[in-house]
C-alpha positions as CSV (number, residue, x, y, z in Angstrom):
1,X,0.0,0.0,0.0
2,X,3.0,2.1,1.0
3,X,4.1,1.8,-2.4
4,X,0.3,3.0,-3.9
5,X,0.4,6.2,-1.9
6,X,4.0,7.1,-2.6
7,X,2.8,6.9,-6.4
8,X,0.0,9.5,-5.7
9,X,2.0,12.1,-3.8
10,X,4.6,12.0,-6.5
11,X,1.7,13.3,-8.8
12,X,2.4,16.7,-7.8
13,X,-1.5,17.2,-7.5
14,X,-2.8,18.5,-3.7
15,X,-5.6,19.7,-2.4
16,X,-6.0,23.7,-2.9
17,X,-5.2,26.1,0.1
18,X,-8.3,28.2,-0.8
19,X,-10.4,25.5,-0.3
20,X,-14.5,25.6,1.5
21,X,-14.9,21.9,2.2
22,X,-12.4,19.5,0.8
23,X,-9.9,21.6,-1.4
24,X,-10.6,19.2,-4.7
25,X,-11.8,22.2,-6.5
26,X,-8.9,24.3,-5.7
27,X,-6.5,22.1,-6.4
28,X,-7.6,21.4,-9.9
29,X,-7.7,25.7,-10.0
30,X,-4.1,25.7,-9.2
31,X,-3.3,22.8,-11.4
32,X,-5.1,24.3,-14.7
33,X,-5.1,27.8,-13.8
34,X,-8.6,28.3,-14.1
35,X,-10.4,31.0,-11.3
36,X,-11.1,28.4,-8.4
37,X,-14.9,29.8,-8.6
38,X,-15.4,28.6,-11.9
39,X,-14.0,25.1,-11.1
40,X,-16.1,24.8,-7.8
41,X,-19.1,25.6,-10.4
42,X,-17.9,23.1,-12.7
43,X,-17.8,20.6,-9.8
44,X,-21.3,21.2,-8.5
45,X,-22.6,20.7,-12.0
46,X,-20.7,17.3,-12.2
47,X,-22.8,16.4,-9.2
48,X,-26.2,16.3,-11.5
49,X,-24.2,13.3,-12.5
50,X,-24.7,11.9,-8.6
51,X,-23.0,8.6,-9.0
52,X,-20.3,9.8,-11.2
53,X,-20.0,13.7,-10.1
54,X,-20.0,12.9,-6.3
55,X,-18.1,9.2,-6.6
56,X,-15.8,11.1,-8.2
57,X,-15.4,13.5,-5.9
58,X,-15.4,10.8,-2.8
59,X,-12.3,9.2,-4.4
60,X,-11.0,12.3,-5.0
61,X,-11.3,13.6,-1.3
62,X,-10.3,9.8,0.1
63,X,-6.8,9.5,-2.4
64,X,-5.9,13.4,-3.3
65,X,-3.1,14.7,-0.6
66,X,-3.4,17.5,1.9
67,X,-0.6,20.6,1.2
68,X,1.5,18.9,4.1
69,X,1.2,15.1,1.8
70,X,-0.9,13.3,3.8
71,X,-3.3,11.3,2.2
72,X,-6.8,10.7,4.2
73,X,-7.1,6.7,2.9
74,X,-3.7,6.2,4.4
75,X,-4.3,7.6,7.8
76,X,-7.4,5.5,8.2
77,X,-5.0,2.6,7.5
78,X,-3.0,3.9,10.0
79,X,-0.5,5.2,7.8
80,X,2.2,8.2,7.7
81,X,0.7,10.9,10.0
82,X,3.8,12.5,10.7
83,X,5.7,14.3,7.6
């Protein structure tokens, strides 16, 4: 698993500092360099989609890293809390 996570931090992506609730939709701001507004609108309009706007989300929010690299999945496994 160590391995797995490793592979998602070395990505680059991370969740947004401006973030409201889980910082998907500023990361993917920062990453495209769109306004974070318009991608927090684009996100909410994927959710008319529910199982593939807010699934996507949920793995998103589960697998994408925090700013300091931790990744929530991995902590529930009790994984690398400490950076």
């Amino acid at each position: 698993m160590r391995k797995l996570f490793d592979a998602i931090r070395n990505i680059g992506f991370r969740r947004g500092p401006d973030r409201v609730l889980g910082g998907i939709s500023g990361g993917l701001a920062e990453l495209t360099g769109l306004n974070v507004w318009l991608v927090r609108l684009l996100v909410l309009a994927s959710f008319l989609l529910p199982v593939l706007g807010i699934g996507a989300y949920l793995v998103a929010w589960v697998l994408t890293p925090w700013q300091d690299g931790s990744i929530p999945l991995e902590q529930v496994f009790g994984g690398r809390l400490e950076q």
